[in-house]
Steps between C-alpha positions, in 0.01 A plus 500: 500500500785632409575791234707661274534893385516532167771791374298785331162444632447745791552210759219305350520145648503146302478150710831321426446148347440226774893312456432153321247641276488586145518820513760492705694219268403756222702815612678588234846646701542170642424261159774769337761408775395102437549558126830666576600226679406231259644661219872542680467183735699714736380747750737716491509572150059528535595767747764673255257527217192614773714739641421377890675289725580144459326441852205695411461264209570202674266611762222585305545144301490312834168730609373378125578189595389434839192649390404285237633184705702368241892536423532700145941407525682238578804681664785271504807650605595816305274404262097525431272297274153552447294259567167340317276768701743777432566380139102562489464819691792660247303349203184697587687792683685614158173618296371555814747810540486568107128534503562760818754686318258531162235635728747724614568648178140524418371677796774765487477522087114573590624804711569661173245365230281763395186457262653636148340800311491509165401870323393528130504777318376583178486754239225696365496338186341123628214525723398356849314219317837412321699506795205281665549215208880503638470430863440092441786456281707703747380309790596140365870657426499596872356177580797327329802736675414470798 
């Protein structure tokens, strides 16, 4: 079986998705440089906007598509059309890579969330039992902000 080493993980080890298989149709570095290439209909301009080569795209489109057995361009000439299966594959690859980029944004805005604390303070003149009657009107305002 082969593996891969993950960056960051003391060498921990990971089995690398069987080619032809979901998971490995679902990597998300190689459904970005489909997307790329769908959007521009040029792979050159995919590679521009990816920052990579335009054979490492074109490779890694070919590797997508050998391994799914089914042609995602037509590439006539200088020019590339998607076809039905690709037209299909960008369709569901677009919120695919949205979704991906929310989570994202939500695991790394956990990183910083903290429980609030809210102090209260009172003088002298009202009592504990005053301050007590408070608290549920308090807690529906900090119900409704959040």
């Amino acid at each position: 079986m082969a593996f891969d080493r993950t960056p960051g993980t003391a060498g921990a080890r990971h089995p690398r998705p069987r080619p032809g298989s979901a998971e490995a149709l679902l990597d998300l570095y190689r459904i970005k440089q489909f997307v790329a290439v769908a959007k521009h209909l040029n792979f050159t301009r995919a590679a521009e906007e990816l920052h990579l080569s335009q054979q490492a795209v074109s490779g890694t489109i070919k590797s997508l598509e050998r391994e799914l057995g089914i042609a995602l361009f037509h590439r006539i000439g200088g020019r590339v059309e998607l076809t039905p299966s690709g037209a299909a594959l960008r369709d569901g690859a677009v919120p695919l890579l949205q979704a991906a980029g929310s989570l994202a944004r939500t695991i790394s805005a956990a990183q910083y969330a903290r429980p609030s604390t809210f102090t209260l303070a009172h003088t002298p003149e009202i009592d504990c039992e005053e301050v007590l009657d408070l608290l549920p009107d308090l807690r529906r305002l900090a119900t409704r902000t959040g």
